[in-house]
N, C-alpha and C positions, 0 to 999 in steps of 0.2 A: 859264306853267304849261301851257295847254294846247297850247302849240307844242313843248313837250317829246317826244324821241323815240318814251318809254312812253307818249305819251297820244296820239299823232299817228293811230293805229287807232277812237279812241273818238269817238261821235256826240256832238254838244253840242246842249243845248234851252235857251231862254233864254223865261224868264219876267221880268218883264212884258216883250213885244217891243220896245218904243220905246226901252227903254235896253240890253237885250240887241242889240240891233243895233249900239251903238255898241261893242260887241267885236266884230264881225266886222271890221272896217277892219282890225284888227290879227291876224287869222287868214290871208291871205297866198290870198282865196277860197275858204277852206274853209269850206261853209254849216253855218247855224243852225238847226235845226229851231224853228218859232213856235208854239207848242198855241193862240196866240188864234185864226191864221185858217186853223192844220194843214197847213202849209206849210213846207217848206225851202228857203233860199234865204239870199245874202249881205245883204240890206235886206229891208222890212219893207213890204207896200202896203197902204193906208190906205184900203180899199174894205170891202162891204156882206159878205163872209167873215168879216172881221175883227170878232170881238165879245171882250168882258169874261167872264172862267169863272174858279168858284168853282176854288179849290189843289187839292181833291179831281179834278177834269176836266181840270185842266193834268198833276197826276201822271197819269192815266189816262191820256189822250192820249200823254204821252211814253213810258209803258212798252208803248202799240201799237207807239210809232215804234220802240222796240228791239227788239219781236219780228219788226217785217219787215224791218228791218236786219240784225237778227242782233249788231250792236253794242252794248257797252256806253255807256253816256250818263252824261255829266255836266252837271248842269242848273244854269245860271247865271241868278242874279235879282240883282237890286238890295237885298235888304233881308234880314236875317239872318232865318230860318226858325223857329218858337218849337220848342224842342228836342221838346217830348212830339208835334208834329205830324210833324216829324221822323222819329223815330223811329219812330211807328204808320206812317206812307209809307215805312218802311225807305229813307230817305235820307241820307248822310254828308254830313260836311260832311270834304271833301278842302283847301280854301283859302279863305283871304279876303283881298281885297285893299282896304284900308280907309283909306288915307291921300288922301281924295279931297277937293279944297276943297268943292265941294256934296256932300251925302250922299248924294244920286240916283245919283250917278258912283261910290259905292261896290262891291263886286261880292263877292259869295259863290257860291261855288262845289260844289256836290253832288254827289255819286256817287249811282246809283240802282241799289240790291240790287247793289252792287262787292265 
Protein backbone atom coordinates (compact mmCIF):
# COMPACT_ATOMS: atom_id res chain seq x y z
CA UNK A 1 0.00 0.00 0.00
CA UNK A 2 2.28 2.43 0.85
CA UNK A 3 4.74 1.55 -2.00
CA UNK A 4 1.90 2.32 -4.25
CA UNK A 5 2.47 5.02 -7.09
CA UNK A 6 -0.44 7.36 -5.40
CA UNK A 7 0.98 7.20 -2.14
CA UNK A 8 4.83 7.19 -3.19
CA UNK A 9 4.60 11.49 -2.60
CA UNK A 10 3.12 11.02 0.96
CA UNK A 11 5.21 11.23 4.37
CA UNK A 12 4.64 8.16 6.85
CA UNK A 13 4.86 8.55 10.88
CA UNK A 14 4.60 5.49 12.78
CA UNK A 15 3.50 5.32 16.15
CA UNK A 16 4.69 3.25 18.50
CA UNK A 17 8.38 3.27 16.81
CA UNK A 18 9.70 -0.23 17.88
CA UNK A 19 7.12 -1.89 15.68
CA UNK A 20 6.66 0.99 13.04
CA UNK A 21 10.28 0.40 12.33
CA UNK A 22 9.71 -2.99 11.34
CA UNK A 23 7.97 -1.43 8.13
CA UNK A 24 10.49 0.42 7.04
CA UNK A 25 12.65 -2.86 5.93
CA UNK A 26 10.06 -3.01 3.38
CA UNK A 27 9.94 0.72 2.13
CA UNK A 28 13.01 0.17 -0.23
CA UNK A 29 14.76 3.40 2.38
CA UNK A 30 12.08 5.58 2.31
CA UNK A 31 12.25 7.02 6.10
CA UNK A 32 9.59 7.12 8.89
CA UNK A 33 9.11 9.99 10.66
CA UNK A 34 9.27 8.73 14.98
CA UNK A 35 7.05 11.56 17.17
CA UNK A 36 8.64 9.38 20.29
CA UNK A 37 12.23 10.87 19.69
CA UNK A 38 10.86 13.59 16.39
CA UNK A 39 13.06 12.04 14.26
CA UNK A 40 13.03 10.69 10.76
CA UNK A 41 14.88 8.06 9.74
CA UNK A 42 14.89 4.18 8.33
CA UNK A 43 15.47 2.51 12.19
CA UNK A 44 14.69 3.70 15.41
CA UNK A 45 17.79 4.80 18.29
CA UNK A 46 17.14 3.83 21.56
CA UNK A 47 18.81 6.86 23.44
CA UNK A 48 17.89 9.59 26.09
CA UNK A 49 15.50 11.78 22.92
CA UNK A 50 13.43 8.88 22.82
CA UNK A 51 10.55 9.03 25.47
CA UNK A 52 6.72 7.67 25.82
CA UNK A 53 3.91 10.59 24.69
CA UNK A 54 0.39 10.72 25.27
CA UNK A 55 -1.69 10.02 21.24
CA UNK A 56 -2.72 13.71 21.75
CA UNK A 57 1.46 14.78 21.26
CA UNK A 58 2.29 11.97 18.79
CA UNK A 59 -0.84 13.56 16.45
CA UNK A 60 0.58 16.98 17.39
CA UNK A 61 4.05 16.25 16.59
CA UNK A 62 3.05 14.61 13.22
CA UNK A 63 0.91 17.43 11.78
CA UNK A 64 4.23 19.89 12.67
CA UNK A 65 6.00 17.14 10.51
CA UNK A 66 3.54 17.82 7.59
CA UNK A 67 3.50 21.52 7.75
CA UNK A 68 7.26 21.58 7.27
CA UNK A 69 7.19 18.96 4.76
CA UNK A 70 4.36 20.23 3.07
CA UNK A 71 3.45 16.46 2.73
CA UNK A 72 0.52 14.68 3.41
CA UNK A 73 1.08 11.76 6.14
CA UNK A 74 -0.11 8.73 6.79
CA UNK A 75 0.36 7.45 10.22
CA UNK A 76 1.05 3.73 11.02
CA UNK A 77 0.56 2.09 14.54
CA UNK A 78 0.28 -1.35 15.69
CA UNK A 79 -3.21 -1.23 17.24
CA UNK A 80 -6.56 -0.12 15.76
CA UNK A 81 -7.29 3.52 16.92
CA UNK A 82 -10.83 3.88 19.12
CA UNK A 83 -12.98 5.51 16.31
CA UNK A 84 -14.44 8.68 18.41
CA UNK A 85 -10.37 9.41 19.07
CA UNK A 86 -10.16 9.13 15.56
CA UNK A 87 -12.30 11.16 14.50
CA UNK A 88 -11.83 14.28 17.10
CA UNK A 89 -7.79 13.87 15.58
CA UNK A 90 -9.46 14.12 12.06
CA UNK A 91 -7.80 10.80 11.31
CA UNK A 92 -8.81 7.95 8.44
CA UNK A 93 -8.40 4.84 8.60
CA UNK A 94 -7.07 4.31 4.73
CA UNK A 95 -5.81 0.21 5.50
CA UNK A 96 -5.30 -2.44 7.76
CA UNK A 97 -3.18 -5.14 7.51
CA UNK A 98 -4.32 -7.78 10.05
CA UNK A 99 -3.48 -11.37 9.37
CA UNK A 100 -0.46 -11.30 11.57
CA UNK A 101 0.49 -14.57 13.92
CA UNK A 102 1.44 -12.11 17.02
CA UNK A 103 -0.99 -9.19 17.16
CA UNK A 104 1.95 -6.69 17.65
CA UNK A 105 2.89 -7.42 13.99
CA UNK A 106 -0.46 -6.14 13.03
CA UNK A 107 -0.59 -2.76 11.24
CA UNK A 108 -3.25 -0.03 10.74
CA UNK A 109 -2.81 2.51 8.68
CA UNK A 110 -4.15 6.43 8.80
CA UNK A 111 -4.47 9.40 6.67
CA UNK A 112 -4.15 12.77 8.66
CA UNK A 113 -6.91 15.47 7.50
CA UNK A 114 -6.63 13.51 3.64
Amino acid sequence: YLDKPENAGMAIAGWRDFAASSVAGYLSGRPIYYPESDRTGTFIKWDIQRRTLPFSEVVSRVRKQRELTGKSVILVVNQPLDAEVARLERLVEVARFTDAVVYDENFWLYALDR
